[in-house]
N, C-alpha and C positions, 0 to 999 in steps of 0.2 A: 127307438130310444137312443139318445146320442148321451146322457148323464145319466149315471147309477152313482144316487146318494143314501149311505148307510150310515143310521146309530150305529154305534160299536156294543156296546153295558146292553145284554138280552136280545140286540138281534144279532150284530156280524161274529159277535163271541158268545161264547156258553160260559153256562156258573165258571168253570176253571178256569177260563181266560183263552179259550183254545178256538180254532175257526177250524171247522170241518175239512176234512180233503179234499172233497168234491166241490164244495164251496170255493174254496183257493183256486181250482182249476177252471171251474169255471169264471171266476174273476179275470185269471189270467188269459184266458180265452179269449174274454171282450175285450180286455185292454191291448190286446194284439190285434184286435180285428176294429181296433182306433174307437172305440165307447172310451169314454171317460168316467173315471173312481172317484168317489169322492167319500170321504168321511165326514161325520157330519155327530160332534161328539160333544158331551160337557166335561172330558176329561183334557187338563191340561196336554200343550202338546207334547213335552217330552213322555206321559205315560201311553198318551195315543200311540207315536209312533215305535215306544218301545213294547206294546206286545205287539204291533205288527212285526217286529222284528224276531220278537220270541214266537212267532210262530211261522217262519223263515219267510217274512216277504218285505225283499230287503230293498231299498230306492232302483236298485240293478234291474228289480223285477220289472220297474217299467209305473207302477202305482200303488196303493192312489194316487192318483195324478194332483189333487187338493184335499187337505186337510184342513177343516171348519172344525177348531179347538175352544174349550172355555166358550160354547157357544155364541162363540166371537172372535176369536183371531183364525185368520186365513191363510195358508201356506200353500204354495206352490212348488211339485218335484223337478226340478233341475238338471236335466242332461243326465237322469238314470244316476243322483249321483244323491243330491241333497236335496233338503226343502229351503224353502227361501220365503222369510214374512212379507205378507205384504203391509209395505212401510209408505208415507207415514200412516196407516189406514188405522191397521193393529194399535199404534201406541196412541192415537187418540181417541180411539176408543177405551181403550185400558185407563189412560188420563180422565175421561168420561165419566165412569165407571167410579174409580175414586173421589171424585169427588162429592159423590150422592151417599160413601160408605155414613154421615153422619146420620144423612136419614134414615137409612137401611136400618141401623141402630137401632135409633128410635122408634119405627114401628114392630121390632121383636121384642122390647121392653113392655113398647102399647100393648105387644098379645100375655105378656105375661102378668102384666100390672092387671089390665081389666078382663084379663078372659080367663086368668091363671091353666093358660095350657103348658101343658110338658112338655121340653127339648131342650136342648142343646145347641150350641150354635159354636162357628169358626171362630178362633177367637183373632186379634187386630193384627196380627203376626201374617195368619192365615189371608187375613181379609186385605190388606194391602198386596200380600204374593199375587193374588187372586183376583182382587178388585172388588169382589162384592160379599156382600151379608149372604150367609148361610145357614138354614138352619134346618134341624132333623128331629123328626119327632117318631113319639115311641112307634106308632101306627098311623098306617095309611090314613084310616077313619079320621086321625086326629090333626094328619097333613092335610088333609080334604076341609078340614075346618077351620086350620088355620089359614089354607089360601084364602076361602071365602069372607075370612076376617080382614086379611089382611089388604087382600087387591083393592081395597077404594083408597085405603090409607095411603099403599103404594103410589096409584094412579096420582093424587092428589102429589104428591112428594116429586114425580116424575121420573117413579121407576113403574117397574112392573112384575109384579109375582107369578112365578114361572115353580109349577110342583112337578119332581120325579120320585115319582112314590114317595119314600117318606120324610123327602126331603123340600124344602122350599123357597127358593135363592129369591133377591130381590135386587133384581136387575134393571141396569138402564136400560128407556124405553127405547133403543135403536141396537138394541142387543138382543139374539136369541138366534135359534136355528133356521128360523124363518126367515128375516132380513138379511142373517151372514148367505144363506144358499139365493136368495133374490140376486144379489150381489155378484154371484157367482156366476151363475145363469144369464145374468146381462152381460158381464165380463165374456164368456162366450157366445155369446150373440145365440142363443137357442131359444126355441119357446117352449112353454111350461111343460105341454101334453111330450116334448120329446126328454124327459125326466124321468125317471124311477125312483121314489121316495120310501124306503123303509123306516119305519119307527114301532116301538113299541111300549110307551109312557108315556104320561102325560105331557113331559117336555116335547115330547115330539108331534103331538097334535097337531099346532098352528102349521107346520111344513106337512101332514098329510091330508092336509082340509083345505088346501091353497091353488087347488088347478094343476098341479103335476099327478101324474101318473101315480097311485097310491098301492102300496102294501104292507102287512104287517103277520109277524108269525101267530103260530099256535098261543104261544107261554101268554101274550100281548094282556095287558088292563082289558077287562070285560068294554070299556066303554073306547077303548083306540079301535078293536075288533070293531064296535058298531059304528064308528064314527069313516072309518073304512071302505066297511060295505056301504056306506050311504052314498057314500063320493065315488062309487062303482069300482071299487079297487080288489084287490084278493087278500083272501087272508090262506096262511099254508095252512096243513093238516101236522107238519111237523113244527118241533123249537128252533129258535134260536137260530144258531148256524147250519142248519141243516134244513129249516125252513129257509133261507136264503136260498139257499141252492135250490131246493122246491120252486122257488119265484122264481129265479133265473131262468132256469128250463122251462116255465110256461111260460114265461114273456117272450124268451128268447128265441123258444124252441130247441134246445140244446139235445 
């Protein structure tokens, strides 16, 4: 494996926001021994790399070497020092992005006008920051039914509904964790099978069902676990970040 790409939110952190010791070390491990880090997150990038930082792994450390944020902008680490967007890549995509927010709109209206489901959503403040329509509903069950509603409306409009538990973003179709890591992987010239893909939510599907190398923890959606093992990948016996580390050592042999 020459890439190890990790969700952050349930896999490379735990509920407190914390990445295990053994975890970190073995990170630091491979990226010494020249593997490549990647993150791979729908957290903007200032909070991505600021709990990397709050849990001491500072640019110095060497990685992640890329940071795939907003399931779409791409940054690269810098001489051990900073990250660097890649430009113009990032802002036309974000450019992209806004300009589909009319529609996004308009199909969380459609689920509340005709389907009267519950949620809440970002409000224009959030969604220009941000780029796209969000919305969060009380429950999974109820996120589950909202994507099924909404993905044809979506498709039609030329976004695509992308659910992380109980949440629902409606995204440009050239946006997601899938194409940002495609992207990546060509950038370094590598093929799929020498990747490591952890996920464990729905957002992370399309990149664990794609031809790379697949894994996902314990805590994982009942359906990422089956979707997993189908694609002959592992699942850990532990959570979160300590299942990481769990995968690490079997792949790696640590």
């Amino acid at each position: 494996m020459k890439l190890i790409a990790l969700d952050l939110d349930g896999t490379l952190i735990n509920r407190d926001s914390s990445i295990s010791e053994r975890t970190r070390q073995y990170l630091q491990h491979l990226a010494d021994s020249g593997r490549w880090i990647s993150l791979v997150t729908g957290r903007p990038y200032e909070e991505a790399s600021g709990l990397m930082e709050r849990n001491g792994i500072l640019p110095s450390a060497g990685f992640p070497h890329y940071l795939i944020c907003e399931e779409r902008d791409i940054y690269s680490l810098i001489d051990k020092n900073h990250y660097k967007p890649w430009e113009p890549r990032n802002s036309e995509l974000f450019a992209a992005e806004l300009a589909l927010l009319p529609e996004g709109n308009a199909i969380a209206q459609r689920l509340a006008r005709e389907h009267r489901l519950r949620f809440f959503m970002n409000n224009l403040v959030f969604q220009e920051r941000r780029g796209f329509v969000e919305i969060v509903f009380p429950t999974r069950d109820e996120a589950r039914e909202g994507l099924m509603r909404a993905a044809e409306w979506a498709e039609a409009a030329g976004l695509k509904a992308i659910r992380n538990n109980r949440g629902l973003a409606l995204r440009h179709m050239q946006v997601g964790k899938l194409p940002a890591l495609r992207v990546l992987v060509e950038h370094l010239g590598i093929a799929p099978d020498e990747v490591l893909v952890m996920g464990d939510s729905h957002n992370d599907l399309a990149m664990l069902t794609a031809g790379f190398q697949a894994a996902t923890t314990a805590n994982a959606d009942p359906e990422i676990k089956a979707a997993v093992l189908e694609a002959g990948g592992c699942v850990s016996f532990q959570n979160a970040s300590d299942g990481v580390a769990e995968v690490l050592q079997r792949v790696f042999q640590l």
